[in-house]
C-alpha beads as a LAMMPS data file, in Angstrom:
LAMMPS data file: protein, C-alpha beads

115 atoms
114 bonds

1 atom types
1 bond types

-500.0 500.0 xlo xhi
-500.0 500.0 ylo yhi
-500.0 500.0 zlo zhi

Masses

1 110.0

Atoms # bond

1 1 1 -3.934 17.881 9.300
2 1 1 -3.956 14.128 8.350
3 1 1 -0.218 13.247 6.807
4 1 1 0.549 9.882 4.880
5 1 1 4.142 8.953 4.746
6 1 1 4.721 6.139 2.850
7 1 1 8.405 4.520 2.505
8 1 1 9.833 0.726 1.814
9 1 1 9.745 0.824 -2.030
10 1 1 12.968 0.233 -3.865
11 1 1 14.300 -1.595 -7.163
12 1 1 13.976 -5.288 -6.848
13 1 1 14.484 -8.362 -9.082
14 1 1 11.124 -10.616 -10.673
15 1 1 10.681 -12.891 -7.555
16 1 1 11.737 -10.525 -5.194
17 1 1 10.420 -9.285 -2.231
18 1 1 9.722 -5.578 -0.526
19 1 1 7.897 -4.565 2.718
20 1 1 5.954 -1.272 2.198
21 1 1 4.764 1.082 5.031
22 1 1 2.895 4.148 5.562
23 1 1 2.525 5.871 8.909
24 1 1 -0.280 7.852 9.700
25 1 1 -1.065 10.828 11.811
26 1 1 -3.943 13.386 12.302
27 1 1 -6.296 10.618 12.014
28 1 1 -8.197 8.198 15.019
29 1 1 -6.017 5.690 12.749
30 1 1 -7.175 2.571 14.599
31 1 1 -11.025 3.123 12.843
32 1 1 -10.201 4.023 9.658
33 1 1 -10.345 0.907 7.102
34 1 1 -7.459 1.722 4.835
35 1 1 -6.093 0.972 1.653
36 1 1 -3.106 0.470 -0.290
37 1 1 -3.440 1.825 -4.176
38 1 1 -0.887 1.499 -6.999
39 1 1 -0.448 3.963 -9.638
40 1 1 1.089 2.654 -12.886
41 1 1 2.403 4.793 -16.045
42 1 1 -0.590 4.631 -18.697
43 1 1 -2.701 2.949 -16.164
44 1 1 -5.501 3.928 -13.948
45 1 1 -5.028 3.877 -10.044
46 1 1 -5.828 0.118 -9.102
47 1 1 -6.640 -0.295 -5.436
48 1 1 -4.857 -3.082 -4.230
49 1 1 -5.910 -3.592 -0.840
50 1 1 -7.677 -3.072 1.958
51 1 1 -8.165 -3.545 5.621
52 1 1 -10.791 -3.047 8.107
53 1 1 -9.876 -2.161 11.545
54 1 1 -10.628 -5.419 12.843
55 1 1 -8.154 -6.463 10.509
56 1 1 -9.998 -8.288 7.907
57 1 1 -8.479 -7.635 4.714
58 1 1 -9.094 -7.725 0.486
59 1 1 -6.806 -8.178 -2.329
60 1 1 -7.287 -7.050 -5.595
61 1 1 -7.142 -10.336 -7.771
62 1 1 -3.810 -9.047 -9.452
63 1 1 -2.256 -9.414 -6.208
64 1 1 -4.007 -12.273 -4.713
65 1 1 -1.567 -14.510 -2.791
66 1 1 1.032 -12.583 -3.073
67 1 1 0.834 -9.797 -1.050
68 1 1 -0.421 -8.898 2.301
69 1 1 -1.570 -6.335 3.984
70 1 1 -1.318 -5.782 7.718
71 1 1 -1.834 -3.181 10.488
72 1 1 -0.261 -1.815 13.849
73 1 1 -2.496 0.249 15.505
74 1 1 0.020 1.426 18.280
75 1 1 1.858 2.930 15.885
76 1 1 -0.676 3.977 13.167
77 1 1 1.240 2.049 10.428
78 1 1 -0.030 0.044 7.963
79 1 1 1.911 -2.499 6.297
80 1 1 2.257 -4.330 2.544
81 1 1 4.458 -6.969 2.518
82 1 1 4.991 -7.810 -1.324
83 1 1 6.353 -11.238 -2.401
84 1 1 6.969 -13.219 -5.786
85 1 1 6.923 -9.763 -7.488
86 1 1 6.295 -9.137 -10.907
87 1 1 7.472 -6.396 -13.740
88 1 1 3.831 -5.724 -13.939
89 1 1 3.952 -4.688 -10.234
90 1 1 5.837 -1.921 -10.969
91 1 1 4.186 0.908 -9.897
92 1 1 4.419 4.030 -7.291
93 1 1 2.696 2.940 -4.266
94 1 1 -0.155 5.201 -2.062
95 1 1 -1.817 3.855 1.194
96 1 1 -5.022 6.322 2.029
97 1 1 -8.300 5.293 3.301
98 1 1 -10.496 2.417 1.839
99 1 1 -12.589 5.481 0.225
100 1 1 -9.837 7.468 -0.314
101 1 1 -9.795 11.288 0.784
102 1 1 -8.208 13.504 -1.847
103 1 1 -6.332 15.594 0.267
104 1 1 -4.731 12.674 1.589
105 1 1 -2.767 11.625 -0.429
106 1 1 1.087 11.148 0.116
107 1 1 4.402 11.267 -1.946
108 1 1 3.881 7.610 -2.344
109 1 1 7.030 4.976 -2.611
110 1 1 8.368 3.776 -5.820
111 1 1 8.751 0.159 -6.619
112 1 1 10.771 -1.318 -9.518
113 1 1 10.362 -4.653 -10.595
114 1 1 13.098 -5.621 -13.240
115 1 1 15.910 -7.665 -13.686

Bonds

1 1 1 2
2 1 2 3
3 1 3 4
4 1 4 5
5 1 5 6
6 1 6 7
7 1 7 8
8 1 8 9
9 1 9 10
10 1 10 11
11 1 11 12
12 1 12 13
13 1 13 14
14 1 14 15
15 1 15 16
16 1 16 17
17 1 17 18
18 1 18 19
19 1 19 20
20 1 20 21
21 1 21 22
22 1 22 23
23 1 23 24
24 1 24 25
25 1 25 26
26 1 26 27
27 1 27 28
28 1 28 29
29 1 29 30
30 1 30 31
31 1 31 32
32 1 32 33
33 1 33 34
34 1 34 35
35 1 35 36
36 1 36 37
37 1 37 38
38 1 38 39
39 1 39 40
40 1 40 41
41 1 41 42
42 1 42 43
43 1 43 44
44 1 44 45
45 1 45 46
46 1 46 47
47 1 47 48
48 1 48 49
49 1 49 50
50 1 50 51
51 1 51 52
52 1 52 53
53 1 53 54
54 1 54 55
55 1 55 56
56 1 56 57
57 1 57 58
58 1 58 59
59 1 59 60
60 1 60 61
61 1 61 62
62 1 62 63
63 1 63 64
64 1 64 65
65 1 65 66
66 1 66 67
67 1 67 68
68 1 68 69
69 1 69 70
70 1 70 71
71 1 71 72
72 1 72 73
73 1 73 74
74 1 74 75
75 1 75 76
76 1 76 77
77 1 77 78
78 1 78 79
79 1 79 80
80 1 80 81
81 1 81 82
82 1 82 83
83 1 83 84
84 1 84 85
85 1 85 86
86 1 86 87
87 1 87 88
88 1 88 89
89 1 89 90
90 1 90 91
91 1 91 92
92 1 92 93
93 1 93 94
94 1 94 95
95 1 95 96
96 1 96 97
97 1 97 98
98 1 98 99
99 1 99 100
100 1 100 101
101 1 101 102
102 1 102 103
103 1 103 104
104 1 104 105
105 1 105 106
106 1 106 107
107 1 107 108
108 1 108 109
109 1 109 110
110 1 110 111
111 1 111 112
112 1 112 113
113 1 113 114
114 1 114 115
């Protein structure tokens, strides 16, 4: 049974920064390309990025420069560390697999993004 635990979100001021993880188990974690999605109120799940299991790595544009995401294979984490955030940012936070599974899915981890 594959579990996703994500944790790290929080309430943080515009500018701010916040480390994300999700730890993984059930899964040969250190093949799987995954993903870290965001889930907005009113919006449609945006996936905002991605990274193989080489370690090469996307961005959705949104988050470009800001953010990056990162791996640890010995302890089947993966990692978003979130800087100069943005109110727009706000947003409840998944990791899953770069083609995500449905059953998957995890609670997720809020983040807040407001003065």
């Amino acid at each position: 049974q594959v579990q996703l635990a994500e944790s790290g979100g929080g309430l943080v001021q515009p500018g701010g920064s916040l480390r994300l993880s999700c730890a993984a188990s059930g899964i040969i974690f250190e093949i799987v390309t995954m993903g870290w999605y965001r889930l907005a109120p009113g919006k449609q799940r945006e996936l905002v990025a991605t990274i193989t299991s080489r370690g090469n790595t996307n961005y959705a544009d949104s988050v470009k420069g800001r953010f990056t995401i990162s791996r640890d294979n010995s302890k089947n984490t993966v990692y978003l560390q979130m800087n100069s955030l943005k109110p727009e940012d706000t947003a409840l936070y998944y990791c899953n697999r770069h083609l995500p599974n449905p059953d998957w899915w995890g609670q997720g981890t809020q983040v807040t993004v407001s003065s």
